[in-house]
mmCIF file as gemmi writes it, N, C-alpha and C atoms, coordinates in Angstrom:
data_model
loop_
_atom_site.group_PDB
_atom_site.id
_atom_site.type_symbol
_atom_site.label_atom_id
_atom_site.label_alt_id
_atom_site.label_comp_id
_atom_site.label_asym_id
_atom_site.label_entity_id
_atom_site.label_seq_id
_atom_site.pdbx_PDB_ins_code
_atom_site.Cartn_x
_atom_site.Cartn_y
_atom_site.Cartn_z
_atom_site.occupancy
_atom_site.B_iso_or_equiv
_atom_site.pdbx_formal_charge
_atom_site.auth_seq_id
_atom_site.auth_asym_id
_atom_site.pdbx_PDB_model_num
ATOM 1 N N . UNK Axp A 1 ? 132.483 152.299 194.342 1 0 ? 1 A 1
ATOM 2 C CA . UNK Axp A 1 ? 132.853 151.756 193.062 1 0 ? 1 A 1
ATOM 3 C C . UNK Axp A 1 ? 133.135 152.865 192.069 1 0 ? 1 A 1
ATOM 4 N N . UNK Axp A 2 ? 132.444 154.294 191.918 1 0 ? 2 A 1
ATOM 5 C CA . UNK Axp A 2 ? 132.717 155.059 190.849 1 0 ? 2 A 1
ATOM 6 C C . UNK Axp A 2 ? 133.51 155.647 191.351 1 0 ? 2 A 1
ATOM 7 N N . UNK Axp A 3 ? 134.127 155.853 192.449 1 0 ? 3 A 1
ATOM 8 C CA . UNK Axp A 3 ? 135.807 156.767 192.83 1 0 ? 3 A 1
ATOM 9 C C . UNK Axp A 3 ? 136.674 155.606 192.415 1 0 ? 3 A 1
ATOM 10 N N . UNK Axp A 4 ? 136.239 154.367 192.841 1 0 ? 4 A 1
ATOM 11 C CA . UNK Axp A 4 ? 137.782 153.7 192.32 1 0 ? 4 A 1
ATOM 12 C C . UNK Axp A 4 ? 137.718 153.236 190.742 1 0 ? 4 A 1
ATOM 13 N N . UNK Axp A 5 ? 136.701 153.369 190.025 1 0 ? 5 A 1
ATOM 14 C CA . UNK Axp A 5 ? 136.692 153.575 188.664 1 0 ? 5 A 1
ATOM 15 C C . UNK Axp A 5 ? 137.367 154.886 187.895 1 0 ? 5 A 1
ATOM 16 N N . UNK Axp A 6 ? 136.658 155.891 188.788 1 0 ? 6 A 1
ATOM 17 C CA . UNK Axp A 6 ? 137.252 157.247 188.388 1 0 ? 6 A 1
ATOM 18 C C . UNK Axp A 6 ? 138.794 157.508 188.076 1 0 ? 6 A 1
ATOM 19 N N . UNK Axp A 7 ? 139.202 156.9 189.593 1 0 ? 7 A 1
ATOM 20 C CA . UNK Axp A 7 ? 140.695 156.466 189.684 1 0 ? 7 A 1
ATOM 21 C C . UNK Axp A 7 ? 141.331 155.382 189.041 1 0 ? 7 A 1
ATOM 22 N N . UNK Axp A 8 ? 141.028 154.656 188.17 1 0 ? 8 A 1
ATOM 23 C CA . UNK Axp A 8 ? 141.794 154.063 187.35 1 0 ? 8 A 1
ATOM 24 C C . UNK Axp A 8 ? 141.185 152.271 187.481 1 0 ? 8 A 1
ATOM 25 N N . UNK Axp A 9 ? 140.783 151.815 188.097 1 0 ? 9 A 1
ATOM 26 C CA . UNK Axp A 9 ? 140.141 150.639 188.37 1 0 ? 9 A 1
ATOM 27 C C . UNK Axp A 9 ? 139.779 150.084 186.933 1 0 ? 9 A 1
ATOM 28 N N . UNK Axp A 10 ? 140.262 148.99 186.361 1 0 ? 10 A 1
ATOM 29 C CA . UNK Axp A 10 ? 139.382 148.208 185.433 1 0 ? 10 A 1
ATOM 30 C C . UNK Axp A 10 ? 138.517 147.687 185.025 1 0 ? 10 A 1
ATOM 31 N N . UNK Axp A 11 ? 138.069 146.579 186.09 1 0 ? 11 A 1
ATOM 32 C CA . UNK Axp A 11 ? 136.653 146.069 186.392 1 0 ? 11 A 1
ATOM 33 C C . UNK Axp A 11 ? 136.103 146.701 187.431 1 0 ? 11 A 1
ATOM 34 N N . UNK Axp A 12 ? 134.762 145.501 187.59 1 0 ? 12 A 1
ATOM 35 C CA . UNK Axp A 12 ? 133.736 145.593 188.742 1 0 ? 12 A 1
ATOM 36 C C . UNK Axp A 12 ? 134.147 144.275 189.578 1 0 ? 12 A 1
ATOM 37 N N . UNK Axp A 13 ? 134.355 143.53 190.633 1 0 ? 13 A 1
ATOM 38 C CA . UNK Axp A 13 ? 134.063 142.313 191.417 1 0 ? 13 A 1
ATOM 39 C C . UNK Axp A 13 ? 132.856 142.379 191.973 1 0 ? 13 A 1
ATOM 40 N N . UNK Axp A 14 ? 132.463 141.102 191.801 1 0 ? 14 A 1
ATOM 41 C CA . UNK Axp A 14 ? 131.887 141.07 192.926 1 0 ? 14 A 1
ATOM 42 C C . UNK Axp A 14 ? 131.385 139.425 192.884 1 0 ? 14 A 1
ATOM 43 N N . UNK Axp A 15 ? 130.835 138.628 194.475 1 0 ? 15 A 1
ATOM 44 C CA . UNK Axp A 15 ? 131.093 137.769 194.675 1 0 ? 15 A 1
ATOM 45 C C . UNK Axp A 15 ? 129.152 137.492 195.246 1 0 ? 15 A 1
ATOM 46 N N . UNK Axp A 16 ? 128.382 137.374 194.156 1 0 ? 16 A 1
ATOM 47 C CA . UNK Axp A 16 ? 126.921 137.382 194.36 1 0 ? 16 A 1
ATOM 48 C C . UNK Axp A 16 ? 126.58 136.352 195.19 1 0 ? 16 A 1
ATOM 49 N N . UNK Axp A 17 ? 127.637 135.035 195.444 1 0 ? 17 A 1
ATOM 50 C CA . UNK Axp A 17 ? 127.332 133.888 196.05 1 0 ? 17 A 1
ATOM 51 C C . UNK Axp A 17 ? 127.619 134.246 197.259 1 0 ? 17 A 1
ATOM 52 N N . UNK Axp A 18 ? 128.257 135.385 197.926 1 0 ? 18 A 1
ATOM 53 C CA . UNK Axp A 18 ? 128.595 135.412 199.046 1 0 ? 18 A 1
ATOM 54 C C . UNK Axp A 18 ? 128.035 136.524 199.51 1 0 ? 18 A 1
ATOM 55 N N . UNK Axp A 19 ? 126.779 137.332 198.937 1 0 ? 19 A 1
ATOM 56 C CA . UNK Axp A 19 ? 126.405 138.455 198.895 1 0 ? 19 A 1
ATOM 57 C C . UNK Axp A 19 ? 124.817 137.816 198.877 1 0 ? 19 A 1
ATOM 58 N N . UNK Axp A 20 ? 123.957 136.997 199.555 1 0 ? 20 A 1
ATOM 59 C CA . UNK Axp A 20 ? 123.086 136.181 199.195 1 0 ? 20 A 1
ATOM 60 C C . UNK Axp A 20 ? 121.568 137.157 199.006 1 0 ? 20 A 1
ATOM 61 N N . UNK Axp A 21 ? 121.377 137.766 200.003 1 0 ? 21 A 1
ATOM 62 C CA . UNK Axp A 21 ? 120.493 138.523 200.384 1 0 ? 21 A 1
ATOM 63 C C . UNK Axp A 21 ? 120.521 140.354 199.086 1 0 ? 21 A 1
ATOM 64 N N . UNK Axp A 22 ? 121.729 140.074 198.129 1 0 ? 22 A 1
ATOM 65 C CA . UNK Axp A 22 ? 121.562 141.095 197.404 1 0 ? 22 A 1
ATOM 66 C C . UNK Axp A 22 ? 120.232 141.363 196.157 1 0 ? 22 A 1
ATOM 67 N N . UNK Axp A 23 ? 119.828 142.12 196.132 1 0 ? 23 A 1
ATOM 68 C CA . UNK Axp A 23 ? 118.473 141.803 194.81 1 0 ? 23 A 1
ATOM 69 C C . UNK Axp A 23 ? 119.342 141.975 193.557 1 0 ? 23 A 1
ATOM 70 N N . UNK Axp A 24 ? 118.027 141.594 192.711 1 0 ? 24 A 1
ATOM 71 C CA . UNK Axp A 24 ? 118.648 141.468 191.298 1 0 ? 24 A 1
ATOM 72 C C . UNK Axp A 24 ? 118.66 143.104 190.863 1 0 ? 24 A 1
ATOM 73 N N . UNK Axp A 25 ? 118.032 143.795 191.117 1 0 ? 25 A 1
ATOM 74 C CA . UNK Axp A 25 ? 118.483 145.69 190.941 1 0 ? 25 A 1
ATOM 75 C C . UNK Axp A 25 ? 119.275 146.345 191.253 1 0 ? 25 A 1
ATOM 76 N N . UNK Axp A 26 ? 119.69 145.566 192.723 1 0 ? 26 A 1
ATOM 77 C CA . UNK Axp A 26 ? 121.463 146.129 193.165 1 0 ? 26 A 1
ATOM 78 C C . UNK Axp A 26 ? 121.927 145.568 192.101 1 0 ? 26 A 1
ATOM 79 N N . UNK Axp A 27 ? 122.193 144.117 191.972 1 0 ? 27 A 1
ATOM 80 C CA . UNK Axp A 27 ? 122.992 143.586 191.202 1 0 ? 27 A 1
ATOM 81 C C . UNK Axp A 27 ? 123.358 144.261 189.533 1 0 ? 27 A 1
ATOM 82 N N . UNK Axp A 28 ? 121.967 144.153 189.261 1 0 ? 28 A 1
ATOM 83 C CA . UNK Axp A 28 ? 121.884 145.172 187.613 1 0 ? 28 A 1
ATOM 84 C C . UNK Axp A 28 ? 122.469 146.6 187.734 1 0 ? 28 A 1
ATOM 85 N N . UNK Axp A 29 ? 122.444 147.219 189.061 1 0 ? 29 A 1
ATOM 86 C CA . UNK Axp A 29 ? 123.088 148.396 189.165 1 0 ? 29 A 1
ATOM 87 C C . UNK Axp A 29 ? 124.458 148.308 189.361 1 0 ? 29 A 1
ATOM 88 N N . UNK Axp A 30 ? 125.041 147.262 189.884 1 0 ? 30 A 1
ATOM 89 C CA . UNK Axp A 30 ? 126.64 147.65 189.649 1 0 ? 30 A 1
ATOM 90 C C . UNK Axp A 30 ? 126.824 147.446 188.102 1 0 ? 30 A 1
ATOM 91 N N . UNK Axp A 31 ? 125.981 146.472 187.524 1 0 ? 31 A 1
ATOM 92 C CA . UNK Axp A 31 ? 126.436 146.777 185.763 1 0 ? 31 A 1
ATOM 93 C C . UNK Axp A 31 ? 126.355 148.086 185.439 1 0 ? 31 A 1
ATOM 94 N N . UNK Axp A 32 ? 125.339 149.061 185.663 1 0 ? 32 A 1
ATOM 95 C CA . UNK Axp A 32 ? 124.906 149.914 185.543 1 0 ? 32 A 1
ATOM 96 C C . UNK Axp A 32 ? 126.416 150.921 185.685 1 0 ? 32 A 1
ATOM 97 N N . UNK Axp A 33 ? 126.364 150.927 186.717 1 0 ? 33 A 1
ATOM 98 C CA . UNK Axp A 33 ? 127.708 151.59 187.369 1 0 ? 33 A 1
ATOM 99 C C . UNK Axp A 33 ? 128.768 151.336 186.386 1 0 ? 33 A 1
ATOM 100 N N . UNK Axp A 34 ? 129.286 150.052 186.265 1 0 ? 34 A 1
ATOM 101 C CA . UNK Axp A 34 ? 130.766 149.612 185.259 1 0 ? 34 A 1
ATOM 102 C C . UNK Axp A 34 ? 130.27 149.953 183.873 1 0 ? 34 A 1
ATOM 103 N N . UNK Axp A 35 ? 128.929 149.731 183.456 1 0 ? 35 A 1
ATOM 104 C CA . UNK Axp A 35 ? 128.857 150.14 181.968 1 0 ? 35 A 1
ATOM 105 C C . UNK Axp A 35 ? 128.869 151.687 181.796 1 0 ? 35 A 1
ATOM 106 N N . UNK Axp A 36 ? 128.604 152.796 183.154 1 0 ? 36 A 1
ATOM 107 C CA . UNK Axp A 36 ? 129.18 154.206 182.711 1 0 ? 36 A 1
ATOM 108 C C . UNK Axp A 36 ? 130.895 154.583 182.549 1 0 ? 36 A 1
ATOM 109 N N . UNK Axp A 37 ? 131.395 153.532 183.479 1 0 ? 37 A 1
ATOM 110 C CA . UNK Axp A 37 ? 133.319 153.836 183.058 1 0 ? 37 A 1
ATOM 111 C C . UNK Axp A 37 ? 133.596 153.02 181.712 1 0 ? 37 A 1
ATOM 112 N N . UNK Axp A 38 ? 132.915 152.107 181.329 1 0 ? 38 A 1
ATOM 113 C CA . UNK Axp A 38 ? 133.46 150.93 180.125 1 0 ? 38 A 1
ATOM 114 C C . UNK Axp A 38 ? 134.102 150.545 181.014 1 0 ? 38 A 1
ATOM 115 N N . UNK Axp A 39 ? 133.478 149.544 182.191 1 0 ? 39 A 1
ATOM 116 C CA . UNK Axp A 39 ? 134.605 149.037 182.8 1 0 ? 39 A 1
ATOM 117 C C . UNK Axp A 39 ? 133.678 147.277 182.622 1 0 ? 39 A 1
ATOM 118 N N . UNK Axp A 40 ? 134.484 146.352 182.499 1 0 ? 40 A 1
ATOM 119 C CA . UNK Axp A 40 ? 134.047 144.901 182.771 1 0 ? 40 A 1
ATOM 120 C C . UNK Axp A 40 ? 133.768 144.526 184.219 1 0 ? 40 A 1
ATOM 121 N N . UNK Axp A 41 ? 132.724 143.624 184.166 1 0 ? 41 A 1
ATOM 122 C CA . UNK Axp A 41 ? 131.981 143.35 185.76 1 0 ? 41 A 1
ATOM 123 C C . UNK Axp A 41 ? 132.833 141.946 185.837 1 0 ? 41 A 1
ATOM 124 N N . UNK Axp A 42 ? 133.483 141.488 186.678 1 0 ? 42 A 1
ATOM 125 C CA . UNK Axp A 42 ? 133.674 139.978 186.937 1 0 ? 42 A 1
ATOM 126 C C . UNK Axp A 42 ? 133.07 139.631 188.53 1 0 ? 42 A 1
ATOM 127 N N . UNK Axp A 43 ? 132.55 138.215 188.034 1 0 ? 43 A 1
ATOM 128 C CA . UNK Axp A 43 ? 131.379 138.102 188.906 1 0 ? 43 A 1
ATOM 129 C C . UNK Axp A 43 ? 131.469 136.58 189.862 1 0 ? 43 A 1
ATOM 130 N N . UNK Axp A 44 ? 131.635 135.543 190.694 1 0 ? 44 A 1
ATOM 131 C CA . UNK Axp A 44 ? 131.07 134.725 191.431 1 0 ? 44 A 1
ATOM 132 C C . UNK Axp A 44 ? 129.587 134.379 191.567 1 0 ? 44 A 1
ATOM 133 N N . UNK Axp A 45 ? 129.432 133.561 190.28 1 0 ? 45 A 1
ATOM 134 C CA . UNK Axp A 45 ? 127.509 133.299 190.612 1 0 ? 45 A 1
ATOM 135 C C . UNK Axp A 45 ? 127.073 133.509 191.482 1 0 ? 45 A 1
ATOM 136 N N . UNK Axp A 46 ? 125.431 133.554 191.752 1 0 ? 46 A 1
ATOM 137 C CA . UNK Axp A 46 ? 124.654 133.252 192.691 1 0 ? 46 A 1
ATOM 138 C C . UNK Axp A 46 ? 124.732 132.198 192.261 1 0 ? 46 A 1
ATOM 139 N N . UNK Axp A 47 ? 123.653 131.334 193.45 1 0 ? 47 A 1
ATOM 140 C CA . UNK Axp A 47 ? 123.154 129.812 193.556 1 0 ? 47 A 1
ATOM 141 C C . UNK Axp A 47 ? 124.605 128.947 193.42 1 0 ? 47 A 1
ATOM 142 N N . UNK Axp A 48 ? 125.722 128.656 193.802 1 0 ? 48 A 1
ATOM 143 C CA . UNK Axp A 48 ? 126.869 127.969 193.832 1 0 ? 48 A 1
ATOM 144 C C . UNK Axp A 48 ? 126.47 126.545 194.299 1 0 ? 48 A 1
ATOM 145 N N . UNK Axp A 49 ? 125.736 126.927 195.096 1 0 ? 49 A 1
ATOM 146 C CA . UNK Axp A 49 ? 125.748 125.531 196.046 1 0 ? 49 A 1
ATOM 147 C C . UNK Axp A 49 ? 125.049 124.445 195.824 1 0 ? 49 A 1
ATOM 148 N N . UNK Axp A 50 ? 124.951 123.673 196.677 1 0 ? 50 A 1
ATOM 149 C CA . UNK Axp A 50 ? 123.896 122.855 196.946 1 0 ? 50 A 1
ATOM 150 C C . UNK Axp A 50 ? 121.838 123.047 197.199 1 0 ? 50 A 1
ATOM 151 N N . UNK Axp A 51 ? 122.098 124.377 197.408 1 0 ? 51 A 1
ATOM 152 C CA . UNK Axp A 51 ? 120.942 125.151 197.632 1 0 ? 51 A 1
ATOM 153 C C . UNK Axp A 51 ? 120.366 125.331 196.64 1 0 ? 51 A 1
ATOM 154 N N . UNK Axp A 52 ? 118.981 125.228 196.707 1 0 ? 52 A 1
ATOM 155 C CA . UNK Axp A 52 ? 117.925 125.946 195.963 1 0 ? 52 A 1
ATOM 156 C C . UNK Axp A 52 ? 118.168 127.297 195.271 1 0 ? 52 A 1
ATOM 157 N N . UNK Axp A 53 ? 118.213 127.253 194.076 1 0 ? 53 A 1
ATOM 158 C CA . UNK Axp A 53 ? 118.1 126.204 192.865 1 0 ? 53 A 1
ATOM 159 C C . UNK Axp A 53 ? 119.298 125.562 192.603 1 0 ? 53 A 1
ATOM 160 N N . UNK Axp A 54 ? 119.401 124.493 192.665 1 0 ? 54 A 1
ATOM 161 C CA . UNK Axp A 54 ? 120.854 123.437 192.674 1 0 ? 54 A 1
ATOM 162 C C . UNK Axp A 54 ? 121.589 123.483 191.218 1 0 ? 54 A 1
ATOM 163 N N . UNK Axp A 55 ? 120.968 124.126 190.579 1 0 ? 55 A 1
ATOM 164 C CA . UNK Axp A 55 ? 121.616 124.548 188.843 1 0 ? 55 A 1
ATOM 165 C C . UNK Axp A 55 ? 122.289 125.684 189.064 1 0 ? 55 A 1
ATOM 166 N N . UNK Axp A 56 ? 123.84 125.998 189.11 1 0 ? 56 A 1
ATOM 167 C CA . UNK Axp A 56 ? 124.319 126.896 188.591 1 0 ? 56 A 1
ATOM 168 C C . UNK Axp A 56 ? 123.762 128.007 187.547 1 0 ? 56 A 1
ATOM 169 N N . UNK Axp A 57 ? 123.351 127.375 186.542 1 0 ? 57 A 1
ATOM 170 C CA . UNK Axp A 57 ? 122.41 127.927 185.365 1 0 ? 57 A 1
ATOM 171 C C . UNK Axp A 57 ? 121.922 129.276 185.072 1 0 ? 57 A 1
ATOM 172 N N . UNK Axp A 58 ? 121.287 129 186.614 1 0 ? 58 A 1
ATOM 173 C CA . UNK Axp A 58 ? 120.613 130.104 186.879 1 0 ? 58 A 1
ATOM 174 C C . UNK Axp A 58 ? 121.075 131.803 187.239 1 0 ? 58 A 1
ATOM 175 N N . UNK Axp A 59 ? 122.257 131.139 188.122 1 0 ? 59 A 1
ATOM 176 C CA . UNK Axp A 59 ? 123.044 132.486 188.496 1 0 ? 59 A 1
ATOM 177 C C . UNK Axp A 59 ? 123.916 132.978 187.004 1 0 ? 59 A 1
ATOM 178 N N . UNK Axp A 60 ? 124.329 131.957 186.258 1 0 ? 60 A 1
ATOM 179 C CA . UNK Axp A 60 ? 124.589 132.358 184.837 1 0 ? 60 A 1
ATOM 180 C C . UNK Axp A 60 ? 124.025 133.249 183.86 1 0 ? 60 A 1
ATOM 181 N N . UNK Axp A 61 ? 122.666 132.678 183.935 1 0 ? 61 A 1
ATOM 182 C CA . UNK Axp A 61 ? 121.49 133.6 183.268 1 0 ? 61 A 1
ATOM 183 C C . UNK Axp A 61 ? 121.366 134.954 183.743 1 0 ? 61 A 1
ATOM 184 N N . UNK Axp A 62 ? 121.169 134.952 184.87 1 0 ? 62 A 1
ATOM 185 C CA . UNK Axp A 62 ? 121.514 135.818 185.479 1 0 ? 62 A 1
ATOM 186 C C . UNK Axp A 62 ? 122.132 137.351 185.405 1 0 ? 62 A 1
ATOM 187 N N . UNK Axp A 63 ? 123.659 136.624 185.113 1 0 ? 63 A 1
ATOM 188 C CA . UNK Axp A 63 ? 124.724 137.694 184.959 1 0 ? 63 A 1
ATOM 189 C C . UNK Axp A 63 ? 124.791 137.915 183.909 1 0 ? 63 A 1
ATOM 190 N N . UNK Axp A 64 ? 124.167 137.332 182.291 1 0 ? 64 A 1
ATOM 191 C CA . UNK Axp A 64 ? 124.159 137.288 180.935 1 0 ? 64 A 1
ATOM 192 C C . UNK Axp A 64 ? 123.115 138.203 180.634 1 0 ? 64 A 1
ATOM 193 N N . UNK Axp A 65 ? 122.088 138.221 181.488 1 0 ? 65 A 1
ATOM 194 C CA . UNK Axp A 65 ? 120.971 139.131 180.865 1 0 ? 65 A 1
ATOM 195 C C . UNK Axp A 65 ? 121.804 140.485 181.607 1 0 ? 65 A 1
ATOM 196 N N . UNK Axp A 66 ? 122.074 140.742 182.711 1 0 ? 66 A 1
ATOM 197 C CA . UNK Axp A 66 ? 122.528 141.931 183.245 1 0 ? 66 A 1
ATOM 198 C C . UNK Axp A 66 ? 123.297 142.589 182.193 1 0 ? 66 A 1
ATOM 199 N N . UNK Axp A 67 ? 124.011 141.48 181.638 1 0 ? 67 A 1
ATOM 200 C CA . UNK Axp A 67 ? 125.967 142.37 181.151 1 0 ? 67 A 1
ATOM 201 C C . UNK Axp A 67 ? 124.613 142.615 179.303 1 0 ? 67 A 1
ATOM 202 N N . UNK Axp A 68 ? 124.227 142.012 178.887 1 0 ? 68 A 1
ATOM 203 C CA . UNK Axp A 68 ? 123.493 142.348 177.834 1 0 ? 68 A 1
ATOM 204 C C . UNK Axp A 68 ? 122.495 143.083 177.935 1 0 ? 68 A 1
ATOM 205 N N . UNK Axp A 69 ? 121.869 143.727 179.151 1 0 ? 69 A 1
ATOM 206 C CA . UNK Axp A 69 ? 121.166 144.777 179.227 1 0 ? 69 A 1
ATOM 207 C C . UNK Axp A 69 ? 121.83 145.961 179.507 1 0 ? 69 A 1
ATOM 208 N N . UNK Axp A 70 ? 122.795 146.217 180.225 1 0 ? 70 A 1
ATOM 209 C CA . UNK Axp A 70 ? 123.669 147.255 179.814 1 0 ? 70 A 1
ATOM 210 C C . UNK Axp A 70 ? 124.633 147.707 179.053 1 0 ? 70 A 1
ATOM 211 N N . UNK Axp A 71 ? 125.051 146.445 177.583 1 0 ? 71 A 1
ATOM 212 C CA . UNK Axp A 71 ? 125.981 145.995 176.838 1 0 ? 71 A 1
ATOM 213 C C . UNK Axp A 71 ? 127.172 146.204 177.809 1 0 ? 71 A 1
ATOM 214 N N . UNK Axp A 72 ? 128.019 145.585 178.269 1 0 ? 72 A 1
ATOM 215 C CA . UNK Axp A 72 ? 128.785 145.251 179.142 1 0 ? 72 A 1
ATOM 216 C C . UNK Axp A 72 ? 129.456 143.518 179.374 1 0 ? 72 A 1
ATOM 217 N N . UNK Axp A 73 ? 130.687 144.081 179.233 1 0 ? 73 A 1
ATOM 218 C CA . UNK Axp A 73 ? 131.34 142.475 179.265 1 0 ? 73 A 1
ATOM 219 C C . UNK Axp A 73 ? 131.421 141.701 180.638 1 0 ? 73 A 1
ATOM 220 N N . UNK Axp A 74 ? 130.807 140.734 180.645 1 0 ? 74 A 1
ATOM 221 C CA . UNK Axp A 74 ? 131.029 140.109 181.982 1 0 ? 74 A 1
ATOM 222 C C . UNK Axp A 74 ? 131.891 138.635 181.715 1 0 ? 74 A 1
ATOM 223 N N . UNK Axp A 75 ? 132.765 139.176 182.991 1 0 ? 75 A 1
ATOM 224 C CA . UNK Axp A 75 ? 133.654 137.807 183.551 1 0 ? 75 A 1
ATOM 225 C C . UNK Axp A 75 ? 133.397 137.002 184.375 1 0 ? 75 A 1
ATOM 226 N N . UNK Axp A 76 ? 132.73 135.344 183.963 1 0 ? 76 A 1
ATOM 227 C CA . UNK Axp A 76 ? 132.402 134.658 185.23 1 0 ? 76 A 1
ATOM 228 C C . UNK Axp A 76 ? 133.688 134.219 185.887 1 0 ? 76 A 1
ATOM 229 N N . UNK Axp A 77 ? 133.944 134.434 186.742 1 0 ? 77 A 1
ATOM 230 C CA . UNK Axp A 77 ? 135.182 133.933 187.74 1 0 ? 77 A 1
ATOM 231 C C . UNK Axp A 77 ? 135.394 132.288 187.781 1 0 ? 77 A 1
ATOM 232 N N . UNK Axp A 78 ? 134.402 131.25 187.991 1 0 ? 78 A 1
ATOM 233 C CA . UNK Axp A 78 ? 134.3 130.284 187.942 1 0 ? 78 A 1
ATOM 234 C C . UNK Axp A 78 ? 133.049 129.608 188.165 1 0 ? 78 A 1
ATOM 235 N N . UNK Axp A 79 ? 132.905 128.747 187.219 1 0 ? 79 A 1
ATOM 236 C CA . UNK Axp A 79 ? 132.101 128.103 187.224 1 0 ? 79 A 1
ATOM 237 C C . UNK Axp A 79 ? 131.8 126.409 188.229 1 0 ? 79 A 1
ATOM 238 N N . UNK Axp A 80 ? 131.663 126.497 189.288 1 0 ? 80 A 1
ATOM 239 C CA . UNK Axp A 80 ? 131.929 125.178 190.155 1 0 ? 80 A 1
ATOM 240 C C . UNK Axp A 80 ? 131.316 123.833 189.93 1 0 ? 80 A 1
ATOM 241 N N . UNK Axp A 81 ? 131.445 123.05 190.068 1 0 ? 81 A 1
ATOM 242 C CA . UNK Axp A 81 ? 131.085 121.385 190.092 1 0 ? 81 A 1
ATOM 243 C C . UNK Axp A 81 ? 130.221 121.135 190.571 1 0 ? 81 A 1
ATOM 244 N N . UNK Axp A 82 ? 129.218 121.801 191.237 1 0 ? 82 A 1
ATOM 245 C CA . UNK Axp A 82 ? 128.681 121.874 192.015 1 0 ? 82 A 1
ATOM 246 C C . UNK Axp A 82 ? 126.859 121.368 191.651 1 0 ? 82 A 1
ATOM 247 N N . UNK Axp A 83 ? 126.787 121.49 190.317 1 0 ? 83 A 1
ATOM 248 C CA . UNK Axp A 83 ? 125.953 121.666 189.481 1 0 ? 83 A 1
ATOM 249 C C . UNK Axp A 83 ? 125.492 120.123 188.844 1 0 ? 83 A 1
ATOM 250 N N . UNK Axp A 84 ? 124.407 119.917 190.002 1 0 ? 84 A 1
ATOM 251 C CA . UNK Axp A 84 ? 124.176 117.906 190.056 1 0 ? 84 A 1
ATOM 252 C C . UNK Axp A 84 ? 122.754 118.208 189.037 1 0 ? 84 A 1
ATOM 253 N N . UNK Axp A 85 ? 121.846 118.915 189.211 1 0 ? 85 A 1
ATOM 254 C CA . UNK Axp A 85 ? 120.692 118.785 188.579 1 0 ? 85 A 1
ATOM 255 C C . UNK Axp A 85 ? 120.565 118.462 187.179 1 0 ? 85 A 1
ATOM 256 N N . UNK Axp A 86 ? 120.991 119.553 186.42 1 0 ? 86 A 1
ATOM 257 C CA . UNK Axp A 86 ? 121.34 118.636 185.127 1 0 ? 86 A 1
ATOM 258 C C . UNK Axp A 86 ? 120.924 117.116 184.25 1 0 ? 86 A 1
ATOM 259 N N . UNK Axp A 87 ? 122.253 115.959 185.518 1 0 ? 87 A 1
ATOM 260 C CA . UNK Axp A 87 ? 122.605 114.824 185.356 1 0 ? 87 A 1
ATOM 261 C C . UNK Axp A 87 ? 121.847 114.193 186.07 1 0 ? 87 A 1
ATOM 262 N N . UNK Axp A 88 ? 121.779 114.757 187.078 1 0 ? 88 A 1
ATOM 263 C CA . UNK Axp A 88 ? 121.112 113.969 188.411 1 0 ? 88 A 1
ATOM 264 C C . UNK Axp A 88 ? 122.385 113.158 188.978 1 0 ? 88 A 1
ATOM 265 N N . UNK Axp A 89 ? 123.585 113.183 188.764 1 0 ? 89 A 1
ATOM 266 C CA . UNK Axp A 89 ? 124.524 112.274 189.502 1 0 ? 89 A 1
ATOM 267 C C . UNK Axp A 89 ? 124.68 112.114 190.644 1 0 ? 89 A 1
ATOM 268 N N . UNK Axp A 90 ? 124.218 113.587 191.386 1 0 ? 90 A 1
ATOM 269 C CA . UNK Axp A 90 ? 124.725 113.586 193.027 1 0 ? 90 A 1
ATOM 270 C C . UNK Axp A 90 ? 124.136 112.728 194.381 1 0 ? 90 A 1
């Protein structure tokens, strides 16, 4: 990530829902990483699914405390439908 920042790269990606087994210190460290270029993190929640914890919410919180602990702008990629707890509709 910091060679292709070095080299001109804008953001950070990354796709935490598909990355399941990552901790929250890796995770805080790629902010870490994009907040030394001023680069923006855009991100794919954790918790997407149907899985424990069935609130989106959470992976939100998540990426909000990260990008505000390193002041750093974060881009959620999308937010999915996925998110029954809430309402209870599902």
């Amino acid at each position: 990530m910091e060679t292709g920042l070095k080299r001109g790269a804008l953001a950070v990606g990354m796709g935490i829902n598909y990355t399941a087994a990552a901790t929250h210190d890796e995770i805080l460290e790629v902010f870490r990483i994009a907040a030394n270029a001023n680069a923006s993190v855009h991100v794919h929640l954790r918790h997407a699914g149907l899985k424990e914890p069935t609130t989106g919410l959470v992976g939100l919180a998540e990426v909000i405390a990260d990008a505000v602990g390193v002041w750093r702008a974060v881009h959620v990629v999308h937010i999915t439908s996925m998110d029954c707890e809430p309402l209870r509709r599902c």
